[in-house]
N, C-alpha and C positions, 0 to 999 in steps of 0.2 A: 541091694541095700540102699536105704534114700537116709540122705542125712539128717533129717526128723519123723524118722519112719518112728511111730509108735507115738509122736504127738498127737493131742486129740486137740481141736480146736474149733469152741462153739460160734458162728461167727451170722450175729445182729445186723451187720452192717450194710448199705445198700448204695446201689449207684456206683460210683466211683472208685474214692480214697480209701475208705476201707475193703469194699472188694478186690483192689488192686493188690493191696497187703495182703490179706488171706488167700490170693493166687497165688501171689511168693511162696507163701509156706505152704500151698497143694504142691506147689511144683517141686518143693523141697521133699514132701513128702508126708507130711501132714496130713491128719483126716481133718476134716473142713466139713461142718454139718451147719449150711445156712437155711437159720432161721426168716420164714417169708411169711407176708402177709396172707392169708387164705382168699381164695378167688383171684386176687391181683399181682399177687407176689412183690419181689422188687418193682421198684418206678422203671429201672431203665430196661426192663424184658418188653415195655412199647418205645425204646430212643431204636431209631434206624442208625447204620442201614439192616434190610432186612431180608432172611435167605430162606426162602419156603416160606415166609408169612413169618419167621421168627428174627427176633434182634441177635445181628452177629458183635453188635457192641456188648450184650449179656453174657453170648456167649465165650467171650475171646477171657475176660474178666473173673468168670466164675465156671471157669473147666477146672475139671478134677473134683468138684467139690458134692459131697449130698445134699438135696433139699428137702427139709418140713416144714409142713406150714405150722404156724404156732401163733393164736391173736393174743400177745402180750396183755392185753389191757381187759384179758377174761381172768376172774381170779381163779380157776381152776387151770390157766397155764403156768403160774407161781411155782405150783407142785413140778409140772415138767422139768420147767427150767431151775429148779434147785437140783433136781435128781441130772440131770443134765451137768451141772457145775461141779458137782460130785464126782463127776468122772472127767473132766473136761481138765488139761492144761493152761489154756489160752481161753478169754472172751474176748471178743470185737465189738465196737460199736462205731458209728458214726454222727447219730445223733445230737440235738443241740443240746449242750446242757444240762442239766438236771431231768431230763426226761427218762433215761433209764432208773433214774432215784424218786422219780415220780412212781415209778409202775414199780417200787421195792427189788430194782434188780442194779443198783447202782453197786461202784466198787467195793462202798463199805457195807454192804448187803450181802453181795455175791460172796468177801472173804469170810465170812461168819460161817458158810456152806463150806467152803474150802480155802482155807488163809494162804495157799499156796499158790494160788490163780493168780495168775497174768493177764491183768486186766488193759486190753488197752483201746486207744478212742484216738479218734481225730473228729476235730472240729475247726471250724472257721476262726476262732481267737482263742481257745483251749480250755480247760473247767477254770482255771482259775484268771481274774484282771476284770477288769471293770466292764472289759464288751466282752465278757465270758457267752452271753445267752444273747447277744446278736448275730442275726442269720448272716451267711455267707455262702457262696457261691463261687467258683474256680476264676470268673472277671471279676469280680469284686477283689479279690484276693491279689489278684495280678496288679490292680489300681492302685489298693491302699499300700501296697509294701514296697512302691516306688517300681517296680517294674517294668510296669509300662509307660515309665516315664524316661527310659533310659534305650527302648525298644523301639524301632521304627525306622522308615526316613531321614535324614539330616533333614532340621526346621521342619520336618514333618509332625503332622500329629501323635497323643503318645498311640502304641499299635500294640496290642493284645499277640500271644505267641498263640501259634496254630494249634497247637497240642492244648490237652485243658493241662497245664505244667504244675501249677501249683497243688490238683488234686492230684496230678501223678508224684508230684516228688512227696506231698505228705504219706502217701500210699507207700512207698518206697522207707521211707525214712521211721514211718509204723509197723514196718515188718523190720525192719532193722534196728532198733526199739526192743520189739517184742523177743526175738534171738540173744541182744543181749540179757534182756530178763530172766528166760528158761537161763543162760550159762550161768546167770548171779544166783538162782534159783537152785541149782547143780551144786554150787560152789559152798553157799551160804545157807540152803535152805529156806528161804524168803521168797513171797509172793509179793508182785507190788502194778502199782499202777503205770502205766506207760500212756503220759497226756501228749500227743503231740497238735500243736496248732498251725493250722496251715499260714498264717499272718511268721508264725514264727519260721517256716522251712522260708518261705517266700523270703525275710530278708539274709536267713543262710546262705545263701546265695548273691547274693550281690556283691560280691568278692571284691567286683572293681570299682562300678558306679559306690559301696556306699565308703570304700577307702577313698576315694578321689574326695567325697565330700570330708570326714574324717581328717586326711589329711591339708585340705585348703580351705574349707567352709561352705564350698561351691559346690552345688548343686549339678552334676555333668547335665546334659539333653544329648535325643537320638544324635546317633552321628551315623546310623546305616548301619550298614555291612562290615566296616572298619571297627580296626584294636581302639581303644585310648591311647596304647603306649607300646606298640611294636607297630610297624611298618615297614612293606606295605603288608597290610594283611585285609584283603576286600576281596570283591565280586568287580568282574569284569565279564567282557562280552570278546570273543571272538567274530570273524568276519562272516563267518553262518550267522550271527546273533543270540549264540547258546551262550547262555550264561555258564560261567566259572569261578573257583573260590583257590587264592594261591595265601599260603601262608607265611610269609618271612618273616621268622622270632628273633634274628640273630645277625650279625654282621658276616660272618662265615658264610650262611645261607644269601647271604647278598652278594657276595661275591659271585657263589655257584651263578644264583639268577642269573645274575650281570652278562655274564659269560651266554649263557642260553640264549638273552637277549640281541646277541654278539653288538655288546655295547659297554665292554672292559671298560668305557673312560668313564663311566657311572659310577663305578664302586670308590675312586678316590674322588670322586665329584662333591665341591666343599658344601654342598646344599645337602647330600645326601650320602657321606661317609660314613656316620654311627647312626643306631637306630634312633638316637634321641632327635640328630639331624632332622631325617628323614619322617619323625616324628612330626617335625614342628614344620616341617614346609613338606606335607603331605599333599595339598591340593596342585599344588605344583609337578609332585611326583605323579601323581593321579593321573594329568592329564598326559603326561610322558608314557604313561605305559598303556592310556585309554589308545592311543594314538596307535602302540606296537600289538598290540594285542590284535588292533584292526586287521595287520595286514596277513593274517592266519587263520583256518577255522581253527573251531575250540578243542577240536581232536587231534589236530597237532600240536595245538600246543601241550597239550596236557603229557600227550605221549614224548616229548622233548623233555619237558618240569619233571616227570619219571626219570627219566632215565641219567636226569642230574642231582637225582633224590631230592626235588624239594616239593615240598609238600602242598598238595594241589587236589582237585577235585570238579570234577563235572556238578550242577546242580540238579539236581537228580527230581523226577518226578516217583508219584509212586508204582506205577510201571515198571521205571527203571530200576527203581530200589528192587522192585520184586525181580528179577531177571539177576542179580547180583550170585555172582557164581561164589563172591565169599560169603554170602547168608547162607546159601544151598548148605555150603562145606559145612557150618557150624550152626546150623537146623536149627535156624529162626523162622522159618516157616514150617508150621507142622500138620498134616494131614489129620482128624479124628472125625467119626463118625456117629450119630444119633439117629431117632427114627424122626425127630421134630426137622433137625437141620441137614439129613441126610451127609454127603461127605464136603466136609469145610474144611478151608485152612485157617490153621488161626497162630499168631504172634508167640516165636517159641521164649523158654527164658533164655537172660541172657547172660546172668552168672554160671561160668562153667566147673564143676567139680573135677577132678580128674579119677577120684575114689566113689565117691556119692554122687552120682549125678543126680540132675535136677533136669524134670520131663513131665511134659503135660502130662497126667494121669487119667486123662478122658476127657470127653463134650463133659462142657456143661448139665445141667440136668433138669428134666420139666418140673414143672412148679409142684412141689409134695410129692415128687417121685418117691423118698424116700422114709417119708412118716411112719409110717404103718413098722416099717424095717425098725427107725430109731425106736420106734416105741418100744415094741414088741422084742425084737432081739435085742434090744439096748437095755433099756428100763424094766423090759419084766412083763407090760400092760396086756391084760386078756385080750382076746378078738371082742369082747363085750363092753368091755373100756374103752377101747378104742372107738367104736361103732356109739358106744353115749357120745364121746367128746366131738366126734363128730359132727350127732343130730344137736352140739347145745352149740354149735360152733362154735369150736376151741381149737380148733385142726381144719 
């Protein structure tokens, strides 16, 4: 039993932020019938890296899901894709703007077919505001929403995050969206639109840098590795030179520290008694511990900060991370098979159910694996229908 088993969900969407969402609900358990370009499919089945000649960034994205190819902008796909919505819970897109209302499949089109659909979209600034139909892109997003101005080096440049973050938390926050839709849908009987913009998740976020401005008028900059307002909480190096992340939230945990460090006259030290202290003559504290930190590798220390419960961590490459005997336990890496990618591992979910789980439901799948299937067992369409749409490419 999956806990949107019997969702049907048509999903437009490509590359990223929207496929990142319609993976949530495959893995929930959703059918997921994405709609692809014919001959080229999505953009990012050519982003590496790549495993037999196929992209495992496609694949990781868009497992569990069926593919048709469908060329939106043929008016003999209109028919498809109404009889498609017809049956369909959910629509996805990720397109700019007014593009799916160009091609007569925008929200107030699609509800005319079925008023109860959940429609929902991500975009770079969202359908509605003045940069509604300006392009964006995951740095772009990371720039304008202050971001990367808060990210980086101390006096360093601003520094973009490793991950593309902004297409993943709108990905996230559009399948989260979309869930509570179907439950208002259940509750209320209403279909409705779910705009999410990525300029918008981007400043849901800034919890701290955009209260700091909020509450002083001041604009923070990088400060590294380090809290604004607990201390210490940074990166250090032990005497191998591996990097380390320890985290002191609390005066209690300063004490434990204290103690590990076997440097008890710290904790009522009038520089560094309360966190606020400690806080404000941090470069001071910094160099006190850059100092202690030296005369240990980073696996003792760490194994000492364990066993005083306080909260610490090796910096981890991806290696490392993959070798983590607590991902193993709780099957964030998961083995599936195809004839394109043969046997891959790919990024399992990470919300766990204890009733409904939530599991990869298969590879990914080649480009219009599936057409022929949606048509035909979905829609009704003869072997003869099918084989026109074809020769007029429309599929």
């Amino acid at each position: 039993m999956k806990i949107l088993q019997g969702i049907k969900v048509l999903d437009f969407s490509r590359v990223l932020a929207g496929p990142y969402a319609t993976m949530i609900l495959a893995d929930y358990g959703a059918e997921v019938t994405k709609v692809e370009i014919p001959g080229t499919g999505d953009d990012s089945r050519a982003f590496g890296p790549f495993l037999n000649g196929h992209s495992l960034y496609f694949a990781n994205v868009n497992r569990g899901k069926k593919s048709m190819t469908l060329n939106l902008k043929s008016p003999a796909a209109r028919e498809i894709v109404e009889k498609l919505v017809r049956q369909a819970d959910v629509v996805v897109e990720n397109f700019r703007p007014e593009t799916m209302e160009k091609l007569g499949q925008g929200y107030d089109d699609l509800k005319k077919i079925n008023e109860k659909i959940i429609y929902g979209c991500s975009s770079g600034f969202g359908h509605t505001g003045v940069w509604s139909k300006k392009p964006a892109y995951d740095p772009v997003i990371q720039a304008i929403s202050g971001f990367m101005s808060v990210t980086g080096p101390e006096h360093g440049e601003p520094t973009k995050a490793g991950p593309s973050i902004m297409d993943l938390l709108s990905g996230i926050l559009l399948a989260k969206g979309i869930l509570a839709a179907l439950y208002a849908r259940d509750r209320f009987g209403i279909g409705q639109k779910v705009d999410v913009s990525m300029l918008d998740c981007g400043v849901s976020i800034l919890e701290g840098a955009m209260l700091i401005y909020l509450a002083s008028g001041q604009s923070p900059s990088p400060i590294g590795n380090r809290h604004p307002s607990a201390t210490p909480v940074d990166a250090f190096q032990g005497s191998d030179g591996r990097h380390f992340v320890i985290s002191i939230g609390n005066d209690h945990l300063w004490a434990a520290f204290c103690t590990v460090l076997k440097h008890e006259e710290l904790i009522a030290d009038g520089r560094f008694a309360t966190n606020e202290l400690r806080t404000a003559n941090q470069k001071q504290l910094k160099t006190i511990l850059t100092g202690q930190f030296a005369i240990r590798p980073t696996a003792e220390w760490l194994e000492l900060l364990d066993q005083a419960g306080i909260p610490c961590a090796p910096v981890n490459n991806m290696a490392d991370v993959y070798q983590l005997k607590e991902l193993k336990e709780r099957n964030m890496f998961v083995e599936v098979e195809n004839e394109e990618y043969g046997k891959h591992t790919l990024i399992g979910p990470a919300v766990k159910f204890s009733e409904t789980p939530a599991a990869i439901q298969g590879a990914a799948p080649p480009l219009g694996r599936h057409t022929f299937e949606v048509l035909k067992e979905q829609l009704g369409y003869t072997d003869e229908q099918i084989a026109q749409l074809a020769a007029d490419k429309v599929i």
